[in-house]
C-alpha positions in Angstrom: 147.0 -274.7 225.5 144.4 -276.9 223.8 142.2 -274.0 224.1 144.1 -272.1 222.5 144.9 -274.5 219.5 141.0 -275.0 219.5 140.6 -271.2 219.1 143.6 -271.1 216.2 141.8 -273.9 214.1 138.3 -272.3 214.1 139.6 -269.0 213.1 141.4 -270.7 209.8 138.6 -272.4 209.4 136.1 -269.1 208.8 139.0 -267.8 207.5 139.0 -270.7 205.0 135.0 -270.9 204.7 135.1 -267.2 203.6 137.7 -267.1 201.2 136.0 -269.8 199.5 133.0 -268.1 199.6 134.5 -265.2 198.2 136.0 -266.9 195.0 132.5 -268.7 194.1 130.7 -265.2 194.9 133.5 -263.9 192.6 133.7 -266.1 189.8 130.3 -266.7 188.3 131.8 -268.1 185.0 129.7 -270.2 182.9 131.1 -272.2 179.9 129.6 -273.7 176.6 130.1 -277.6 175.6 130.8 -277.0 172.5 130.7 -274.2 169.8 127.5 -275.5 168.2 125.5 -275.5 171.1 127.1 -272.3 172.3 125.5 -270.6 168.8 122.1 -272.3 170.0 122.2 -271.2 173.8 123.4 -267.4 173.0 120.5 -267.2 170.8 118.1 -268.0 172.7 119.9 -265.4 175.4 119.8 -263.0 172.6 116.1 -263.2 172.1 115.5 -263.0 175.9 117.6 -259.9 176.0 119.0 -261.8 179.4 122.1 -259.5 179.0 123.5 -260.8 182.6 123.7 -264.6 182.3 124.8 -263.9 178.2 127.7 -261.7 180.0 128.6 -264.9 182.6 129.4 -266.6 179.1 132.5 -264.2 178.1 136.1 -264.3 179.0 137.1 -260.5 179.6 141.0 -261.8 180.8 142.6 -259.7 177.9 139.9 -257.2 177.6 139.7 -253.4 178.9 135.7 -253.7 178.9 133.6 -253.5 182.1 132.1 -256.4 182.9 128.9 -253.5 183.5 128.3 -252.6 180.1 127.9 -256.9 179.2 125.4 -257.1 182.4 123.4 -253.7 181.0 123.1 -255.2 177.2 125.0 -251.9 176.1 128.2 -254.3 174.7 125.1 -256.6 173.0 122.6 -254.5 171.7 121.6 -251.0 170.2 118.7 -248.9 169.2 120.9 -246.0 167.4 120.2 -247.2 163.6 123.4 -246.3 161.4 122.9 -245.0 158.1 122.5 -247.8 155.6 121.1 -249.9 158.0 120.0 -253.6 156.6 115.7 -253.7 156.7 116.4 -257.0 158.5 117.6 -255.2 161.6 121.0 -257.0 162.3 122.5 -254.0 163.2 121.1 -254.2 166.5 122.8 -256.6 167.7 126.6 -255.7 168.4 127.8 -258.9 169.7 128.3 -261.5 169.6 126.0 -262.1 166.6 122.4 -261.5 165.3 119.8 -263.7 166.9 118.4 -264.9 163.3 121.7 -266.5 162.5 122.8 -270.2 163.0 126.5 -272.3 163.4 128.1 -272.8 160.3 131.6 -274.1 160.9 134.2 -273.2 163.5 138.3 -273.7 163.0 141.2 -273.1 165.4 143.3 -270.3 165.1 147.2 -269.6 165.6 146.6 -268.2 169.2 146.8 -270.8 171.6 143.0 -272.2 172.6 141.4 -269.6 170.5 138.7 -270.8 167.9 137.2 -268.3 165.3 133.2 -269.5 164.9 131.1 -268.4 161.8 127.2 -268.1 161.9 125.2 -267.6 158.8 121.7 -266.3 158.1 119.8 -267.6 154.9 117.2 -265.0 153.3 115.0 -266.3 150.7 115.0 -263.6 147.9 112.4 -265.7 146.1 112.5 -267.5 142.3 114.9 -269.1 143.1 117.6 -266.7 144.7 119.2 -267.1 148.4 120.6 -264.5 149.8 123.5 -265.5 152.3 125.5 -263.8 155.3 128.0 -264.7 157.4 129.3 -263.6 160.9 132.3 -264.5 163.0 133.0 -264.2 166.8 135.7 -265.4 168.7 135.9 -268.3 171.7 138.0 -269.7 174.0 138.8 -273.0 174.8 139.5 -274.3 178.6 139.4 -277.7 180.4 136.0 -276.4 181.9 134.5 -275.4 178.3 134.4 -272.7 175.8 133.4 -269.0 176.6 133.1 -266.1 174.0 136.0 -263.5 173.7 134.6 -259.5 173.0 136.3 -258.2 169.8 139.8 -256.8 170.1 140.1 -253.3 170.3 139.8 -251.9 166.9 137.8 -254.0 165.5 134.8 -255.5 164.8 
């Protein structure tokens, strides 16, 4: 009978071991501090090209994209030039933002724990003139930190 009982426990315990094991295997999330330094970190990700720890940044809960095309750098980054491309290369990246841009200002939005972050890229034009862009991305905020949210179907 104790035997038995002995046998019983170590079973739900590997049991136990491996499903825990599973979920960390599983869940590789990472999250940001805060949406300034998130701006700094992803560009330095961006600049790397490191496509698979960038992708550990994103929440893909409501999303219909792979988490395959985030690790390839397909979802980030392109080498098919559109017509009327900007000289400055932007265009290459496709999320969440060109590397050459930096944190502006962030605000929350009406869906719940959702924040809308602008970047911004200063070109000197020279005499004088200052050329200015702006990009937005979306991120979500959790008690463990704020990840990056793809664009939502349709747009961009």
């Amino acid at each position: 009978m104790i035997q038995q009982k002995m046998r019983i426990i170590g079973i739900v315990s590997l049991l136990m071991l491996g499903c825990n094991h599973m979920h960390n295997v599983a869940d590789n999330s990472m999250y940001f501090t805060d949406p300034s330094s998130a701006v700094e970190q992803i560009t330095v990700m961006l600049k790397k090209k490191d496509w698979a720890e960038l992708s550990r940044y994103y929440d893909l809960t409501d999303s219909s994209i792979d988490q395959s095309k985030l690790k390839s750098g397909e979802f980030f980054y392109t080498d098919e030039k559109p017509p009327n491309a900007h000289p400055a290369g932007f265009w290459r990246y496709k999320h969440p933002f060109p590397p050459t841009f930096k944190y502006h200002s962030s605000r929350d939005l009406e869906e719940s724990n959702v924040i809308k972050v602008t970047v911004q890229v200063e070109i000197d034009q020279g005499g004088g003139m200052v050329q200015r862009g702006f990009h937005t991305f979306l991120m979500r905020k959790s008690i463990k930190g704020y990840q990056v949210l793809p664009h939502k179907e349709g747009t961009r």
